[in-house]
C-alpha positions as a Markdown table, in Angstrom:
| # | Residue | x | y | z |
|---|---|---|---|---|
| 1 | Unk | 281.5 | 271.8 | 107.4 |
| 2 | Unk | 278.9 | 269.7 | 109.3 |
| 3 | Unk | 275.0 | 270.1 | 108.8 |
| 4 | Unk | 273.1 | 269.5 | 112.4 |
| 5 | Unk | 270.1 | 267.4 | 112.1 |
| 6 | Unk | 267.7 | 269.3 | 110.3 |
| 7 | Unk | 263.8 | 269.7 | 110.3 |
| 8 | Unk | 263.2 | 266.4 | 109.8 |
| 9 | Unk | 265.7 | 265.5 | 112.5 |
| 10 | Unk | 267.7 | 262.3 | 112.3 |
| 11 | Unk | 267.0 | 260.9 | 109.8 |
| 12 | Unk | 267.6 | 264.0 | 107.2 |
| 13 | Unk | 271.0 | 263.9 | 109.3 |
| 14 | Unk | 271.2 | 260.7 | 108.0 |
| 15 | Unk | 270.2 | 261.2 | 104.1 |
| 16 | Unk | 272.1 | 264.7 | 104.3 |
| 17 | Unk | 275.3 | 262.4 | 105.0 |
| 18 | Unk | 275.1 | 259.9 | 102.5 |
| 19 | Unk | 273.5 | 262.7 | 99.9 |
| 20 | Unk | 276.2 | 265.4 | 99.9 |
| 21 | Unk | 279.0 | 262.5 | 99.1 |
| 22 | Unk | 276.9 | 261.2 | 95.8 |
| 23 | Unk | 276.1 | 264.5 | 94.5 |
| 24 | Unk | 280.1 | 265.6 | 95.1 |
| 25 | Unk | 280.8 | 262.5 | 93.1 |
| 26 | Unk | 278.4 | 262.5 | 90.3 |
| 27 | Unk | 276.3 | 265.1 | 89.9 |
| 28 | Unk | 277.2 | 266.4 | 86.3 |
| 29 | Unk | 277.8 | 262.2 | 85.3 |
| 30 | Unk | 275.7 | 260.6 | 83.2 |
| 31 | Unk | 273.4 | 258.3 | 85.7 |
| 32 | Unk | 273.8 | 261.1 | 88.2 |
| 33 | Unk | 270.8 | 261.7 | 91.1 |
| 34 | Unk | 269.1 | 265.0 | 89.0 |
| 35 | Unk | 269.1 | 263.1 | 85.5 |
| 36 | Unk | 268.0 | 259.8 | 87.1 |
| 37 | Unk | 264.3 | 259.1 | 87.8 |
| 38 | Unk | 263.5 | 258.4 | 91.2 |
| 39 | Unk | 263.3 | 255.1 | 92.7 |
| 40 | Unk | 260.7 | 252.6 | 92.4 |
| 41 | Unk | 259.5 | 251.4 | 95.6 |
| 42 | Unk | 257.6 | 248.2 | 96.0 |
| 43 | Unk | 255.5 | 249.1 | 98.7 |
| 44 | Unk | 254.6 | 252.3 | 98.7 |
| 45 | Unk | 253.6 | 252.9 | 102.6 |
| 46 | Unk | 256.8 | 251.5 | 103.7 |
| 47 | Unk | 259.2 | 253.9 | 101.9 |
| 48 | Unk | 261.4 | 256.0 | 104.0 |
| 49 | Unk | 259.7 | 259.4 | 103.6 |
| 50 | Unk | 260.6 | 263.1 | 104.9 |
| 51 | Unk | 257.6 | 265.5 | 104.4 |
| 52 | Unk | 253.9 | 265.6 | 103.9 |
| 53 | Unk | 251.3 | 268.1 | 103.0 |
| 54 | Unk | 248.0 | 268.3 | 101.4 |
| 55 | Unk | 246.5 | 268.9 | 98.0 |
| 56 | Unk | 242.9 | 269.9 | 98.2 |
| 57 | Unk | 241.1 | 266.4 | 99.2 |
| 58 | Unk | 244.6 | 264.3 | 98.0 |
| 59 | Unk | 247.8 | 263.9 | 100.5 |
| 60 | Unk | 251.7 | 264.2 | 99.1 |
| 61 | Unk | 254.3 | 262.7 | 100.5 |
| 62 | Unk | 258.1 | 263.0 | 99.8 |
| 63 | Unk | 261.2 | 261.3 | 100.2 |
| 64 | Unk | 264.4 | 259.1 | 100.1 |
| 65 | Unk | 265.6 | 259.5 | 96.4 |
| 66 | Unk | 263.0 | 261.3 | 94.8 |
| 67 | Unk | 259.6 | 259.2 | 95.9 |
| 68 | Unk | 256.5 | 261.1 | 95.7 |
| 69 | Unk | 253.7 | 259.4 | 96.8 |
| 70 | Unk | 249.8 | 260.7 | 96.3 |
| 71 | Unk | 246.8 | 258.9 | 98.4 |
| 72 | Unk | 243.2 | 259.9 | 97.5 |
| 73 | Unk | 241.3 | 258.2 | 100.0 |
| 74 | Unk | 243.3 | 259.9 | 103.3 |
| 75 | Unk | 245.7 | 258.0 | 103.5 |
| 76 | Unk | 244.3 | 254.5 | 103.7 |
| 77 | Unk | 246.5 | 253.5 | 99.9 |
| 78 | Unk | 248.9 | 255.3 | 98.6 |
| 79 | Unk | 250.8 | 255.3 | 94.6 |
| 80 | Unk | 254.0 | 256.3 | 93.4 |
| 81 | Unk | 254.2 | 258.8 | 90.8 |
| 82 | Unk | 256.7 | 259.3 | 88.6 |
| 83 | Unk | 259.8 | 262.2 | 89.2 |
| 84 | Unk | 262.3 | 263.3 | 86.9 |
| 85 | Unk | 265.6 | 263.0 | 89.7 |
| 86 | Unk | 266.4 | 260.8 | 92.1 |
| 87 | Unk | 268.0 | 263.0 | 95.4 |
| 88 | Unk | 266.0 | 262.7 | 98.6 |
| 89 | Unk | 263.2 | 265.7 | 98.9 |
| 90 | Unk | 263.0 | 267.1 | 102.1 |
| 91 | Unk | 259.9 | 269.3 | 102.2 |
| 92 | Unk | 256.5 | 269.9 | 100.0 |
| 93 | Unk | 253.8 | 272.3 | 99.9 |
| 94 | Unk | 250.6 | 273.3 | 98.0 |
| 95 | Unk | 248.9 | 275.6 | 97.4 |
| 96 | Unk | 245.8 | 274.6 | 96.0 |
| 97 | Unk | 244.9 | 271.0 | 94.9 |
| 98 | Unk | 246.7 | 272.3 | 91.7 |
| 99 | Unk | 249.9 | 273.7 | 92.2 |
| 100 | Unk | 252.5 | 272.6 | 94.4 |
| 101 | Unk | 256.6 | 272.1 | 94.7 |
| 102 | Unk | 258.8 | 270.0 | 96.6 |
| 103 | Unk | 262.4 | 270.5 | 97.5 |
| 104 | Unk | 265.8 | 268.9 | 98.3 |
| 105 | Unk | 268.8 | 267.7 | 98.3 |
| 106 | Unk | 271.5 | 269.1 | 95.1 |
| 107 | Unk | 269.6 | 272.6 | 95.6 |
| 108 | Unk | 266.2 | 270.8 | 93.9 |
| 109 | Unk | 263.4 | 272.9 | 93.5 |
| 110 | Unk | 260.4 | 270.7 | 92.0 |
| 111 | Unk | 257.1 | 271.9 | 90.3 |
| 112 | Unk | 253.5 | 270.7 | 89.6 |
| 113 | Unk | 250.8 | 271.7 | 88.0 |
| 114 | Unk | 248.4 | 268.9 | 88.0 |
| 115 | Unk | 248.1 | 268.1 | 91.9 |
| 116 | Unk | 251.3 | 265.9 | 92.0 |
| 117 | Unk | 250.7 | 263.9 | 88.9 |
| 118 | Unk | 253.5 | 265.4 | 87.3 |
| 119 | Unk | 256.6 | 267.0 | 88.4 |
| 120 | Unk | 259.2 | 269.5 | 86.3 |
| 121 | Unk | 262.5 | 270.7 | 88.0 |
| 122 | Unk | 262.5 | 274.5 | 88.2 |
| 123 | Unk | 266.3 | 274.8 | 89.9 |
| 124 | Unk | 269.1 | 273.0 | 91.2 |
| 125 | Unk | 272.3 | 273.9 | 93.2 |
| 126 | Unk | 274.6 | 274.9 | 90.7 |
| 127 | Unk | 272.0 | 277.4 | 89.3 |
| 128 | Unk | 271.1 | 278.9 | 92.6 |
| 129 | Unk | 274.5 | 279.6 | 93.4 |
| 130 | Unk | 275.3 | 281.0 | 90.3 |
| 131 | Unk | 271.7 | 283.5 | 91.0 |
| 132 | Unk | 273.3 | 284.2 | 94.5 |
| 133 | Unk | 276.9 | 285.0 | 92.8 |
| 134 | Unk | 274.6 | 287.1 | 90.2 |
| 135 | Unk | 273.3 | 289.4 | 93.0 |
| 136 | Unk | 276.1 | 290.0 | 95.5 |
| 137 | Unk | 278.0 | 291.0 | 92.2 |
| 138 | Unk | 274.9 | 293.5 | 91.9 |
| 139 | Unk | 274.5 | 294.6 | 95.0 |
| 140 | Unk | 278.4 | 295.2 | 95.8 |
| 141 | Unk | 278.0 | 298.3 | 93.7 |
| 142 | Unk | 275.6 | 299.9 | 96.2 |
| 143 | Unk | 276.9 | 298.4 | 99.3 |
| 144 | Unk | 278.0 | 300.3 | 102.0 |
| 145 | Unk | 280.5 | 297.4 | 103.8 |
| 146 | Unk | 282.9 | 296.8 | 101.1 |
| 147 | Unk | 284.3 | 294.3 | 103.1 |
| 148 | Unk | 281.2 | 292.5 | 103.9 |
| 149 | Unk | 280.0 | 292.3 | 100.3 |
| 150 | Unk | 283.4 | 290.7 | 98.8 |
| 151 | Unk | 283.2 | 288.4 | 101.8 |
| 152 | Unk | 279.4 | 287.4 | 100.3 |
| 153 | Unk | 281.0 | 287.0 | 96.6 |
| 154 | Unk | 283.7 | 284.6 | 97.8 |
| 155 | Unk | 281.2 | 282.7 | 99.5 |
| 156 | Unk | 279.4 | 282.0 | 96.3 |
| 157 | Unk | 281.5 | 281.3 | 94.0 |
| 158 | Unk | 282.6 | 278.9 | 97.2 |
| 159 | Unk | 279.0 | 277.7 | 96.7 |
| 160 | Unk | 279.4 | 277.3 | 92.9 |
| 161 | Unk | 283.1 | 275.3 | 93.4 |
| 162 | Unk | 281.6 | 273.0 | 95.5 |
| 163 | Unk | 278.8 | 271.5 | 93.1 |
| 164 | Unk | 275.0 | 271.3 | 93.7 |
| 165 | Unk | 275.9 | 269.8 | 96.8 |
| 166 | Unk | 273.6 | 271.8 | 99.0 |
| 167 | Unk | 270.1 | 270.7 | 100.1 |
| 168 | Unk | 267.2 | 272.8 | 100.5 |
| 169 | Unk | 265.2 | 272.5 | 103.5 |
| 170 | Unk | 262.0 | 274.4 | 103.4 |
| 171 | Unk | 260.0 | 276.6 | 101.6 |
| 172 | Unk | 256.6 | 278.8 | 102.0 |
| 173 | Unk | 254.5 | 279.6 | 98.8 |
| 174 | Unk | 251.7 | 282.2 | 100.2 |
| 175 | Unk | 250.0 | 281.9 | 96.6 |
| 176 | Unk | 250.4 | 280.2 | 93.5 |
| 177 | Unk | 253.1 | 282.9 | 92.4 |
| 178 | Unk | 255.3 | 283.7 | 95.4 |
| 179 | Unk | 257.5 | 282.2 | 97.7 |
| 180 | Unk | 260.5 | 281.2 | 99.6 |
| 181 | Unk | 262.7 | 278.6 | 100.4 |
| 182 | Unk | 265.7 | 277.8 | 102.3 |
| 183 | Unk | 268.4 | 275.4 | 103.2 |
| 184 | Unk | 272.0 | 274.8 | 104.3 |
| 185 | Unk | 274.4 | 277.8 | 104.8 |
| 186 | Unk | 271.8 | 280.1 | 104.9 |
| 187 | Unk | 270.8 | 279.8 | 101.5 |
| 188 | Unk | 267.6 | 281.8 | 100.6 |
| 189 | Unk | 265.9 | 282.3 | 97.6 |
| 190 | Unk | 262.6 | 284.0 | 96.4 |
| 191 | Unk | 260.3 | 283.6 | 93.9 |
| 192 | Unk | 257.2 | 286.0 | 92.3 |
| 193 | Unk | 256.1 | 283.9 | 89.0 |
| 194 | Unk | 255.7 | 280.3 | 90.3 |
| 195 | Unk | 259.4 | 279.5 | 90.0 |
| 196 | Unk | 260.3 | 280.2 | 86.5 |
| 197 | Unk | 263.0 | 283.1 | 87.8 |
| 198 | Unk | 264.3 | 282.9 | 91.2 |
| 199 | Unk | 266.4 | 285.5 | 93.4 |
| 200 | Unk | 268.2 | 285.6 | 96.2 |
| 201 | Unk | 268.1 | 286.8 | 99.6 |
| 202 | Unk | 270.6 | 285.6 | 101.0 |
| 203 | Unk | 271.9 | 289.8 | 100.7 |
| 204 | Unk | 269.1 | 290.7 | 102.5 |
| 205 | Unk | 269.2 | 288.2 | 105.4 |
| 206 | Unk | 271.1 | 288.9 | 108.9 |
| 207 | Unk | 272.8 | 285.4 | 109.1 |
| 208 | Unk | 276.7 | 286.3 | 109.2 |
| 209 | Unk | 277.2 | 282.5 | 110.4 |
| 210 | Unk | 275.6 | 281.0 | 107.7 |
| 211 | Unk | 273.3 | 279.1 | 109.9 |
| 212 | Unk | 271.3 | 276.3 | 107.9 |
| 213 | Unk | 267.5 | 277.2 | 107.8 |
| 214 | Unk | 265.0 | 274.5 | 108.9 |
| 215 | Unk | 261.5 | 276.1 | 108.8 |
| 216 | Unk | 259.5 | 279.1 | 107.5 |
| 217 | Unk | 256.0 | 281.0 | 109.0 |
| 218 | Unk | 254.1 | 283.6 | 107.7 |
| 219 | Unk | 251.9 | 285.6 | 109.5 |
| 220 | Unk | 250.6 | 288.5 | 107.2 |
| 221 | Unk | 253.3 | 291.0 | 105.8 |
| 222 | Unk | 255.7 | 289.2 | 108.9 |
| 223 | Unk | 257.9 | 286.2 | 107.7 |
| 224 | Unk | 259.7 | 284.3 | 110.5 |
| 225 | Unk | 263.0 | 281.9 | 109.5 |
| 226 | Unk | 264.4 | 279.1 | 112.4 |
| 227 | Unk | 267.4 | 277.1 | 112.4 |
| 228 | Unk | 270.6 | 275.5 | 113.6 |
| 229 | Unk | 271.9 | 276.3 | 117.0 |
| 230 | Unk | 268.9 | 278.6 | 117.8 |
| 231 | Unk | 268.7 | 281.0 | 114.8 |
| 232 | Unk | 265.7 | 283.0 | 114.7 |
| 233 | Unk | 265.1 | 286.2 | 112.0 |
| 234 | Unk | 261.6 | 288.2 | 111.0 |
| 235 | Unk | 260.6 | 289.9 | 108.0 |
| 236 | Unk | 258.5 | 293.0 | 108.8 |
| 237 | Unk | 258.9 | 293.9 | 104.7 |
| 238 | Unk | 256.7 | 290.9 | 103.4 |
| 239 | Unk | 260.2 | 288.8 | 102.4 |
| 240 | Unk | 262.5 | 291.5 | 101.2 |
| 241 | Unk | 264.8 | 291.3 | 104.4 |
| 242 | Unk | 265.5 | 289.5 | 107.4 |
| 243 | Unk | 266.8 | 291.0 | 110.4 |
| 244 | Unk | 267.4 | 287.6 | 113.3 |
| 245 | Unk | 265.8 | 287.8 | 116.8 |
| 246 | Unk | 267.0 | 286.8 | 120.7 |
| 247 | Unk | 266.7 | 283.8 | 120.8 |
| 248 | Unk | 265.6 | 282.1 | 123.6 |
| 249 | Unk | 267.4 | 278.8 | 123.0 |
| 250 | Unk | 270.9 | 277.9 | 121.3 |
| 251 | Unk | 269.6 | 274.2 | 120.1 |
| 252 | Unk | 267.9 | 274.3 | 116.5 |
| 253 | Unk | 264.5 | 274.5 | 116.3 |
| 254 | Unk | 263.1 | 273.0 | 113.5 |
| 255 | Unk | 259.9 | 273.7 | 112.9 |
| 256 | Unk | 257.4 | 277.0 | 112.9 |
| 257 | Unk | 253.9 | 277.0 | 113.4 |
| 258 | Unk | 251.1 | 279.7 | 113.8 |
| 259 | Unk | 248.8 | 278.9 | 116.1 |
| 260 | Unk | 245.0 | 279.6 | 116.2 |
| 261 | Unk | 245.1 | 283.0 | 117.5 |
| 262 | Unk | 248.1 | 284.0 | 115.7 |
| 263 | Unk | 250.9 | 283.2 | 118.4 |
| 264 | Unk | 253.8 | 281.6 | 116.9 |
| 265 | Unk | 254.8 | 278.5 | 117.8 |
| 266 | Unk | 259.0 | 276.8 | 117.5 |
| 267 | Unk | 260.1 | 274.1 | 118.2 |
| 268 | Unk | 263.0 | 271.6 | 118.2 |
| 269 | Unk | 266.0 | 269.9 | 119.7 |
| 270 | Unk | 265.4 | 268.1 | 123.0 |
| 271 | Unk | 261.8 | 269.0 | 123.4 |
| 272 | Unk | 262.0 | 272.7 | 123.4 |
| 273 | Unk | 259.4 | 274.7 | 122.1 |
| 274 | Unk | 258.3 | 277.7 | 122.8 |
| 275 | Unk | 255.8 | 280.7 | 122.4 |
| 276 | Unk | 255.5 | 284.1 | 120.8 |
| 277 | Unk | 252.6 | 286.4 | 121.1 |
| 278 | Unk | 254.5 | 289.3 | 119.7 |
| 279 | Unk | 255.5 | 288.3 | 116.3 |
| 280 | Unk | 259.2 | 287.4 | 118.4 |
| 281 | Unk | 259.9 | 290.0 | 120.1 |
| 282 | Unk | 259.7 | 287.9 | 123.0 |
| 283 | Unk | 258.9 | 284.2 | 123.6 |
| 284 | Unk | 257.7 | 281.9 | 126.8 |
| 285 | Unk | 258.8 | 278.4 | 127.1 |
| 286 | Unk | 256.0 | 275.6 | 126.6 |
| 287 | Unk | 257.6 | 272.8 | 129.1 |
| 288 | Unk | 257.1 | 269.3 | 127.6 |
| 289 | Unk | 257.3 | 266.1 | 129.5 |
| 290 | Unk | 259.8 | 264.6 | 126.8 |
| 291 | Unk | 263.5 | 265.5 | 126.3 |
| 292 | Unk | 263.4 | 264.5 | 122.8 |
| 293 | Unk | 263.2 | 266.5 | 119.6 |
| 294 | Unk | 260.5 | 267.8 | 118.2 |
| 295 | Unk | 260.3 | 267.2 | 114.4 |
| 296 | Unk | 257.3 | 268.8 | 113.1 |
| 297 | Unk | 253.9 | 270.6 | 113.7 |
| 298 | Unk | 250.3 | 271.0 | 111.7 |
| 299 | Unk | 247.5 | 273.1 | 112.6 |
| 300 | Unk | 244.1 | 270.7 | 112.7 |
| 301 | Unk | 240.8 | 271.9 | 111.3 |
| 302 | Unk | 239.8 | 272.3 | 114.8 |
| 303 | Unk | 242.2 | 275.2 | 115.8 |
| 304 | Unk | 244.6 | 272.8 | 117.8 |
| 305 | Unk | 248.0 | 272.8 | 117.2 |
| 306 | Unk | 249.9 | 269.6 | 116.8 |
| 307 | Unk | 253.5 | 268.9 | 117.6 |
| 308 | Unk | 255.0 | 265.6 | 116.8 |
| 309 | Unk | 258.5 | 264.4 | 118.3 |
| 310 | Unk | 260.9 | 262.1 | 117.0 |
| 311 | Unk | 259.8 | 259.5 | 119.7 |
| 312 | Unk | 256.6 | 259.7 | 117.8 |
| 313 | Unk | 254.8 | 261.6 | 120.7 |
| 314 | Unk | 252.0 | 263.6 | 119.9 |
| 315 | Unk | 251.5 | 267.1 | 121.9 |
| 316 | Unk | 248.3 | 269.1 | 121.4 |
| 317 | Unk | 247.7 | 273.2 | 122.2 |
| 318 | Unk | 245.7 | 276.1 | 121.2 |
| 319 | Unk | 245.1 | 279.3 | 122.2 |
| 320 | Unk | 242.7 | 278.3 | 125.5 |
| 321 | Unk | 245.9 | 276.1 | 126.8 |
| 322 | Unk | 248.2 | 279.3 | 127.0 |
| 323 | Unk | 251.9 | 277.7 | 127.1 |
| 324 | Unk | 250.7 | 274.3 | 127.9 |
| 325 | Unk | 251.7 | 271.1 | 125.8 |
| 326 | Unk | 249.4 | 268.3 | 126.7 |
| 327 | Unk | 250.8 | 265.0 | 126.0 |
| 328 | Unk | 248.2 | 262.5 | 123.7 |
| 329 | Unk | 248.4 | 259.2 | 124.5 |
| 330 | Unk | 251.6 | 256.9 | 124.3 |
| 331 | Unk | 254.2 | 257.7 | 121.9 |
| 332 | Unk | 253.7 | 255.6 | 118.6 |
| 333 | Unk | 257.1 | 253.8 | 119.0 |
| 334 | Unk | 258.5 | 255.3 | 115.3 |
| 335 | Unk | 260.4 | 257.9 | 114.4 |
| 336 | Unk | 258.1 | 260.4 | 112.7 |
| 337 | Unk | 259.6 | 263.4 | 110.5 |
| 338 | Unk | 255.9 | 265.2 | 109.2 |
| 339 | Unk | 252.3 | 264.7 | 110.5 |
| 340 | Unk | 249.6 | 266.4 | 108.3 |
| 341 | Unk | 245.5 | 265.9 | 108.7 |
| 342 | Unk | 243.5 | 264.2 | 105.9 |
| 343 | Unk | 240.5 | 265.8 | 104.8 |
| 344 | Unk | 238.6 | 263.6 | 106.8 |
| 345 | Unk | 239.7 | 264.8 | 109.7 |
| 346 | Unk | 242.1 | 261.6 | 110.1 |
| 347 | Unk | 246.3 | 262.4 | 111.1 |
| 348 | Unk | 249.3 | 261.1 | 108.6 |
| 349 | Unk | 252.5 | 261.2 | 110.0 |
| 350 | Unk | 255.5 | 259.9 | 108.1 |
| 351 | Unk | 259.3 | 258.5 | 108.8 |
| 352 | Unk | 261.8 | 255.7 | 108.6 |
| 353 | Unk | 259.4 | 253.3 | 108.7 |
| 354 | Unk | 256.7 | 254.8 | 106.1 |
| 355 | Unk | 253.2 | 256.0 | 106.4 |
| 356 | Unk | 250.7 | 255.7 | 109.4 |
| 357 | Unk | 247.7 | 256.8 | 109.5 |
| 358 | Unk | 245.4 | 257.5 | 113.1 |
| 359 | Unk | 241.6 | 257.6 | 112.0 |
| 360 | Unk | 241.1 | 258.8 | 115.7 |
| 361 | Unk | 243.0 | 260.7 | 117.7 |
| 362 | Unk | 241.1 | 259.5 | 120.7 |
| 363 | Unk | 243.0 | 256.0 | 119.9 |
| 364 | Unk | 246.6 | 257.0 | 118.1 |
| 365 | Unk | 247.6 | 253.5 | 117.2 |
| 366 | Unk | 248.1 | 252.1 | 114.1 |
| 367 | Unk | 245.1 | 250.4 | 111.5 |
């Protein structure tokens, strides 16, 4: 089966490729990508890096095989810290300048405890498809489409046949304790204590097609999901269960935003993006002058929402703009796959290519 270009567009499509055949290959070998350390790179703001996010004052970036990189002074230097595997991550988040995971390729799950210092593994594929197995075993006792359940067992122990072979893509923590995350085939998996014990809700999710998930929101008890080939699906129950939404587009989106008022924001292949300002029940296209994907979005201290395409093209909107994407400046010529805002009120975006930093919006080129 083929996984579309994910949230980090092409070049996850890329790493996803070139990933799934070394893990089928090696995984339980000695030298193998989740008992190798990561790579060393030799210049650390040229690696080829996936996703961003901050860490009180400090920035984190992930990426090809394993790299975690940690900048203190927004951006301007960054160092490579040490990680216990070597598959490509694909998303990270914190919390607090404390506690933070990252995600990835092989079913990864990373923790930290320290601010990025330091990194434990908490899961990989082969044990989150045995946790899925574990509760569609339990839950076909109760379920009321006998057919539908056995269909779910089959697919895990699928999943468990295949190896850790399947990447996660994102994840939400809301605290320090609970969260989600989410990947090819609809895998979906929760977590209450910090990630020492996982389940999965995968059960609980309306994807029959086992569309891969690229992005998660959360706006109070509401989670939203988005992903391949237009997938869409809300939480109203704070996580337990996901029922999918009309969608208003059959390309991926891959990303999710909330904006400044609340109104969700999606947005993905060939520049579509569009607006909800009733938790999805309905959504109104924001037109963008670009036909080209957008990869990611951040929300920036000053209430404006930032949307970055794979062109590098920056697009601004808040609440005051309605629907309206205005376009920043010229594109910065590089494919960029996360943008986050330093603490000191600088943007990061990351790619191919590495790190650049904008100290000013107002100029968007590189130092």
């Amino acid at each position: 089966m083929k996984i579309t270009p994910p949230a980090k567009g092409l070049m996850l499509a890329l790493v996803l490729s070139a990933n799934s055949l070394i893990c089928q290959a090696a995984i339980s070998a000695v030298g193998s990508p989740l008992n190798t350390p990561a790579m060393h790179v030799t210049v650390p703001s040229k690696a080829v890096l996936i996703d961003l996010a901050r860490a009180g004052q400090r920035l984190v970036a992930v990426g090809e095989r394993g790299v975690v990189l940690l900048s203190d002074d927004d951006g301007q230097s960054w160092r490579q810290v040490p990680v216990p595997v070597s598959v490509s991550l694909t998303a990270v988040q914190f919390v607090d300048a404390q506690h933070g995971w990252a995600l990835g390729h092989a079913g990864v799950v990373l923790a930290t405890v320290n601010g990025g210092e330091q990194w434990a593994v908490q899961l990989s594929g082969l044990a989150a498809a045995n946790i899925e197995l574990d509760n569609a075993r339990k839950d076909e006792a109760s379920a009321l489409d006998i057919e539908a359940a056995d269909l779910r067992i089959q697919n895990a122990e699928r999943l468990i046949a295949d190896g850790p072979d399947k990447p996660f893509l994102a994840l939400h923590f809301s605290d320090a304790k609970r969260g989600l995350i989410a990947g090819a085939y609809g895998m979906l998996l929760e977590t209450t204590d910090g990630g020492a014990s996982w389940n999965s809700r995968m059960g609980k999710s309306d994807n029959p097609a086992g569309a891969h998930l690229y992005a998660i929101a959360k706006q109070g008890t509401h989670w939203f999901i988005v992903g391949e080939q237009g997938y869409m699906a809300r939480s109203d129950d704070d996580g337990q269960s996901f029922v999918q939404l009309e969608s208003p587009y059959e390309g991926s989106f891959f990303t999710a935003q909330l904006r400044d008022d609340g109104a969700l924001v999606v947005a993905g292949l060939k520049g579509h993006a569009f607006l909800s300002r009733d938790a999805g029940q309905s959504f109104e296209l924001m037109p963008a002058p670009m036909p080209v994907s957008f990869s990611d979005a951040t929300r920036l201290a000053d209430g404006r929402t930032l949307l970055v395409n794979q062109a590098g093209a920056l697009f601004f909107n808040n609440s005051q703009a309605g629907t309206a994407l205005q376009f920043y400046g010229k594109p910065l010529g590089k494919p960029v796959t996360s943008v986050v805002q330093a603490s000191d009120g600088s943007v990061v975006v990351a790619g191919f290519t590495g790190l650049l930093r904008i100290p000013q919006l107002s100029t968007a080129v590189a130092e």
